[in-house]
VONUGU-322829 format. One line per 4 residues: number of its first residue (from 1); their letters; for each residue x, y, z of C-alpha. Coordinates in steps of 0.2 Angstrom, whole numbers, always signed. Example, Ala and Ser with C-alpha at 12.3 -4.5 7.8 and 13.67 -1.06 7.14 Angstrom:
BEGIN
1	AS	+62 -22 +39 | +68 -5 +36
//
This chain:
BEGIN
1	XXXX	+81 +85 +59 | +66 +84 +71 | +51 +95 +65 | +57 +108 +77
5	XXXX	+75 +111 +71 | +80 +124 +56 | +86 +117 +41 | +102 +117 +35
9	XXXX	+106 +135 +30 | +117 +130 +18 | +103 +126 +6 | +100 +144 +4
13	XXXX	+117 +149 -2 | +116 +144 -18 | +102 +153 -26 | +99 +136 -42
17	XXXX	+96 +125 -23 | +84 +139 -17 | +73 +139 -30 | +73 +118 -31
21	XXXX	+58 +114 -23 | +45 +124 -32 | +52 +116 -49 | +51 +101 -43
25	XXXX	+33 +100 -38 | +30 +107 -55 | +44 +92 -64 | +35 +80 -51
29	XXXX	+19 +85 -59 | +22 +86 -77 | +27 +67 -75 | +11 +60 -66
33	XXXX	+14 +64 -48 | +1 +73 -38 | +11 +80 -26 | +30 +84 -19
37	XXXX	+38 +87 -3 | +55 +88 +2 | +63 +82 +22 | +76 +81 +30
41	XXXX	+84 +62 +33 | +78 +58 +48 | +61 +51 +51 | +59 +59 +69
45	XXXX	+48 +50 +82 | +42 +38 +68 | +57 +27 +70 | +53 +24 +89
49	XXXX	+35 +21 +85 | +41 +6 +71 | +52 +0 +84 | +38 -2 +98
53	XXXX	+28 -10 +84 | +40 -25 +80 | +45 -27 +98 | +27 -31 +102
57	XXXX	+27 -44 +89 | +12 -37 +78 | +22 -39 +61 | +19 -57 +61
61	XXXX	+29 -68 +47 | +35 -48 +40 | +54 -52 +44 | +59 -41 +31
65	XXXX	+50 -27 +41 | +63 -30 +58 | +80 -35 +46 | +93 -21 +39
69	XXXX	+95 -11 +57 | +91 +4 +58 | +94 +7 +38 | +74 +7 +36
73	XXXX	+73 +22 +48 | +91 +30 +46 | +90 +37 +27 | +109 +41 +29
77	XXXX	+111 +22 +34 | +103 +15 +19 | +111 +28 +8 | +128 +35 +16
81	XXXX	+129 +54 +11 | +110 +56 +11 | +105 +74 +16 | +87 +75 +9
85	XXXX	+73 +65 +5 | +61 +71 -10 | +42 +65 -5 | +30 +59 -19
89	XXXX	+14 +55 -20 | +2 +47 -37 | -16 +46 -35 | -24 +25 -39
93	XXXX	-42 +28 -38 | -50 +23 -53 | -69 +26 -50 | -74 +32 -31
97	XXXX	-89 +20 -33 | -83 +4 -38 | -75 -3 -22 | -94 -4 -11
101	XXXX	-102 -12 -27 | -88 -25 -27 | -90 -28 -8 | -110 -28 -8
105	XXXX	-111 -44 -21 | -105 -58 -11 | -102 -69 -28 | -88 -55 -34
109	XXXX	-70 -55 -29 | -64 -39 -19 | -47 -35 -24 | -41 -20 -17
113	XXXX	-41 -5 -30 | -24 -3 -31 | -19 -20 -37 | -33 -19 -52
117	XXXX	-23 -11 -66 | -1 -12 -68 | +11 -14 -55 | +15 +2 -49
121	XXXX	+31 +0 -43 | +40 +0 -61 | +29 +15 -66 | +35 +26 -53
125	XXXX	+52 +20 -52 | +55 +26 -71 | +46 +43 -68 | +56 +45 -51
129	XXXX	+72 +41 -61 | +67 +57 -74 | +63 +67 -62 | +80 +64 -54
133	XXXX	+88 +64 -71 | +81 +84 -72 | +85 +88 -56 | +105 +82 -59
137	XXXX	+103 +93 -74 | +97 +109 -66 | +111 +108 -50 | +123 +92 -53
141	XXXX	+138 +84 -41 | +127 +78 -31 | +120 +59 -27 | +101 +54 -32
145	XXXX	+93 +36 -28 | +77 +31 -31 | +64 +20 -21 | +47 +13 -24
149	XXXX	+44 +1 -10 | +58 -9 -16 | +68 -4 -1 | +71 -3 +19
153	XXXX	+62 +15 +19 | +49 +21 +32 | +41 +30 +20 | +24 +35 +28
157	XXXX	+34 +42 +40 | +45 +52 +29 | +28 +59 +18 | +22 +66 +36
161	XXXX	+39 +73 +38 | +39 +82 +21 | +23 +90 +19 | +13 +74 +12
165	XXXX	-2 +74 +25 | -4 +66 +42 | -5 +51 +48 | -21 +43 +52
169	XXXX	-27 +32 +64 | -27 +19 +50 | -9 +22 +49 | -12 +29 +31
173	XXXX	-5 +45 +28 | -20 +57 +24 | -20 +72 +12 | -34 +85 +18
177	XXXX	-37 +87 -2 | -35 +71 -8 | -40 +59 +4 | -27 +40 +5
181	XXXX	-29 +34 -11 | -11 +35 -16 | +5 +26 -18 | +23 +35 -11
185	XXXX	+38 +34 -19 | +55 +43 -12 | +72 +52 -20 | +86 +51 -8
189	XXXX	+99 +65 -11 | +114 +72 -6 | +111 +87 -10 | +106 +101 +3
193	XXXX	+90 +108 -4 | +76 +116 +6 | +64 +106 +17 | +45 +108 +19
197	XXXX	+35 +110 +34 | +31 +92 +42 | +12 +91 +41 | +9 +93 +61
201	XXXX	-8 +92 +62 | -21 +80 +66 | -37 +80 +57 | -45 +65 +62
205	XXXX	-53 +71 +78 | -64 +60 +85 | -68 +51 +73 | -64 +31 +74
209	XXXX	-73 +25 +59 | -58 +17 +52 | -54 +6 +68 | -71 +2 +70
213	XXXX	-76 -5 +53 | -61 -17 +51 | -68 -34 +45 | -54 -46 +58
217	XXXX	-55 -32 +74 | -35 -29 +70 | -35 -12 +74 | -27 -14 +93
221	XXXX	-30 +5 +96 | -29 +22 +86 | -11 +21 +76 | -10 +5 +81
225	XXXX	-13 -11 +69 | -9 -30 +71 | -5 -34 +55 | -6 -54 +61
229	XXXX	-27 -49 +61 | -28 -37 +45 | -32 -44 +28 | -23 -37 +18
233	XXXX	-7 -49 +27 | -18 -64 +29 | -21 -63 +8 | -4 -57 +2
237	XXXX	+10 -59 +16 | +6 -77 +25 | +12 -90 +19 | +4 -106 +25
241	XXXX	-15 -107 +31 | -27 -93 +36 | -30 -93 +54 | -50 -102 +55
245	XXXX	-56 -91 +65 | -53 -75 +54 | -59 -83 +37 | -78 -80 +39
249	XXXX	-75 -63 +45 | -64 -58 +27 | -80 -59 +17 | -76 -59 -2
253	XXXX	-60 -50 -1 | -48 -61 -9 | -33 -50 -10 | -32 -35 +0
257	XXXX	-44 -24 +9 | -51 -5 +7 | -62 -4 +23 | -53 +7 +33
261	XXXX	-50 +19 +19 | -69 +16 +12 | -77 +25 +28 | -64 +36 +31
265	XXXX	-73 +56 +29 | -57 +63 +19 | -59 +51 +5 | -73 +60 -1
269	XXXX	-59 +71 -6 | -50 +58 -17 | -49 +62 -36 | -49 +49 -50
273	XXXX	-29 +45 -55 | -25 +51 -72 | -15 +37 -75 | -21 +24 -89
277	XXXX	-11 +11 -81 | -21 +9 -65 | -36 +5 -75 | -44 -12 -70
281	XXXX	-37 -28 -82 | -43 -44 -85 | -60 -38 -78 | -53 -40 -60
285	XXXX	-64 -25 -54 | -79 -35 -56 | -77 -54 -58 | -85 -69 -50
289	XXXX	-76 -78 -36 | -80 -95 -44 | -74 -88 -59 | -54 -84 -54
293	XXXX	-55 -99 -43 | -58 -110 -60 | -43 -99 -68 | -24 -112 -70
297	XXXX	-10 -108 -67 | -6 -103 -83 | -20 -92 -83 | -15 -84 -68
301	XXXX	+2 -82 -73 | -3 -75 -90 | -18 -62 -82 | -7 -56 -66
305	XXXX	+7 -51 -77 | +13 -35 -73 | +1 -36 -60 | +5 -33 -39
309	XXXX	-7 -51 -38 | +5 -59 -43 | +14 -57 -28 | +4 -68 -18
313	XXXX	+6 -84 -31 | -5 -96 -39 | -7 -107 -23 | -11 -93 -11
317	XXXX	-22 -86 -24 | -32 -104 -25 | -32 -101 -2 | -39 -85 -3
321	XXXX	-54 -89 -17 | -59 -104 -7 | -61 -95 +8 | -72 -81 -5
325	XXXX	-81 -95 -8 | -85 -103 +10 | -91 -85 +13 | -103 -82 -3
329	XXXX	-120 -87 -3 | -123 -108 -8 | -126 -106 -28 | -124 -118 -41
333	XXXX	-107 -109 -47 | -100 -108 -30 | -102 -125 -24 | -98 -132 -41
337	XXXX	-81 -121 -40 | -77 -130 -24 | -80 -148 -30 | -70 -146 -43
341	XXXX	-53 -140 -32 | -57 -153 -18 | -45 -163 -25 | -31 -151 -29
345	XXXX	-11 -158 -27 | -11 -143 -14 | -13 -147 +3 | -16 -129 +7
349	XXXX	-30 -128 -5 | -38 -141 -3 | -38 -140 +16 | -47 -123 +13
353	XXXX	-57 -129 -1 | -65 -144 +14 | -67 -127 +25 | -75 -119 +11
357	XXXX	-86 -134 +7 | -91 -135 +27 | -97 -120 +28 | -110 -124 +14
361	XX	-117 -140 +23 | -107 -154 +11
//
């Protein structure tokens, strides 16, 4: 269904499907979620634009981005008998203040907010399965599935589509109340409930303040990001060495990035997550680069647990620090953090670590 055809009529002829939706934004609630939309299962123009975007080669060492077909932009593909996708949205943002203080020191590490507290993906992937548990009880015979990034689903696009909030020139989607500080997470269904309005407007105007401010330039125009450039790839999808010439421009940001979010106007609208599990661990909101760097792996593996950094693994983690490092200032901690790795079994490491160590003059 494009944002210009009716919706099926049939969700109107049972009067339990009718009345659906407003109980579920009030279930989707009462379980942590800040907000609920419902679409139809087709993502519309979104799944062209997705297309254009891998053709031009911008998703970078992201196969899993171009594999599955057309299942990530086809709901009915992924799961046959689809006929609605339920839209929900949980707020991350701990303090409003804390991401600028982290940035401004140059000795601190800059992980991005939402990978401070627990993995989110299991949290929302049990409340999603409640909340499809009630929604079985209240109308059953039909099919429910639950994703949480854990699966071929376009799902920016499908937010848009149901109600969520547009899609910003960052490619975030953006609520006019809440800003982008939030994680999505979808219920596939079968059964023929009422959709919502696809949020059609754009509110970003003129602004560009997002493309702009990117640290690596990998912003290639409005809508339009080459993730090959954008730190957030560089710290937790590649692989193998960090491009030279982008490694003095990440700054401290050792795993993730906020920029684009940290300027845009509509964050001043974000409201702090009531959820206890997002809440910085291990002190990662506020900890020396020098510090982590001197962590082993056991420590690593014992302080990510149940953590979104431990996606990137201990070696990678090791990369990113030393190039942290190569950008703080020249202190006694610093350089002392980087002698002490120049050595490392990794060869990774320790060719960043001589980078690193370059930079300060030795």
């Amino acid at each position: 269904m494009t944002s210009t055809q009716k919706p099926d009529d049939t969700a109107t002829e049972t009067p339990a499907l009718a009345a659906l939706p407003g109980q579920i934004r009030q279930w989707a609630q009462e379980l942590g979620f800040a907000d609920a939309g419902i679409t139809g299962a087709d993502t519309g123009p979104h799944a062209e634009r997705l297309q254009q975007w891998l053709n031009a080669g911008y998703h970078g060492e992201m196969a899993y981005m171009a594999d599955h077909g057309g299942k990530r932009y086809t709901p009915d593909s992924l799961v046959p008998g689809t006929l609605r996708v339920i839209s929900v949205r949980m707020d991350y943002l701990t303090s409003p203040d804390s991401p600028g203080q982290a940035l401004a020191d140059r000795e601190t590490a800059y992980i991005t907010r939402y990978a401070l507290g627990r993995d989110y993906h299991k949290l929302m992937r049990k409340r999603l399965a409640k909340l499809a548990k009630r929604i079985n009880e209240a109308v059953s015979g039909y099919d429910y599935r639950a994703f949480v990034d854990s699966a071929p689903v376009l799902e920016r696009g499908l937010a848009q589509r149901a109600g969520l909030g547009w899609i910003g020139k960052n490619n975030m989607v953006i609520h006019p109340k809440a800003g982008s500080y939030f994680f999505l997470g979808e219920i596939f269904t079968s059964a023929p409930l009422p959709v919502d309005p696809p949020f059609d407007s754009q509110h970003c105007g003129s602004c560009s303040a997002c493309l702009e401010v990117c640290p690596t330039d990998a912003f290639v125009g409005a809508h339009l990001l080459d993730a090959r450039r954008c730190i957030s790839y560089l710290t937790i999808e590649l692989k193998g060495p960090i491009p030279e010439e982008l490694r003095a421009k990440m700054g401290n940001r050792v795993f993730g990035c906020d920029d684009c979010q940290l300027v845009c106007p509509w964050n001043k609208f974000s409201k702090p997550t009531r959820e206890t599990d997002f809440l910085p661990r291990h002190k990662l909101d506020n900890s020396a680069l020098a510090e982590l760097f001197l962590w082993s792996e056991q420590e690593f593996l014992e302080r990510t647990e149940g953590s979104a950094i431990r996606r990137t693994g201990y070696e990678n983690w090791l990369r990113n620090l030393a190039v942290g490092l190569g950008n703080a200032p020249p202190t006694i901690p610093v350089i002392e953090a980087l002698k002490q790795r120049a050595d490392h079994p990794s060869e990774l490491v320790r060719e960043h670590v001589a980078w690193a160590l370059r930079r300060h003059g030795l």
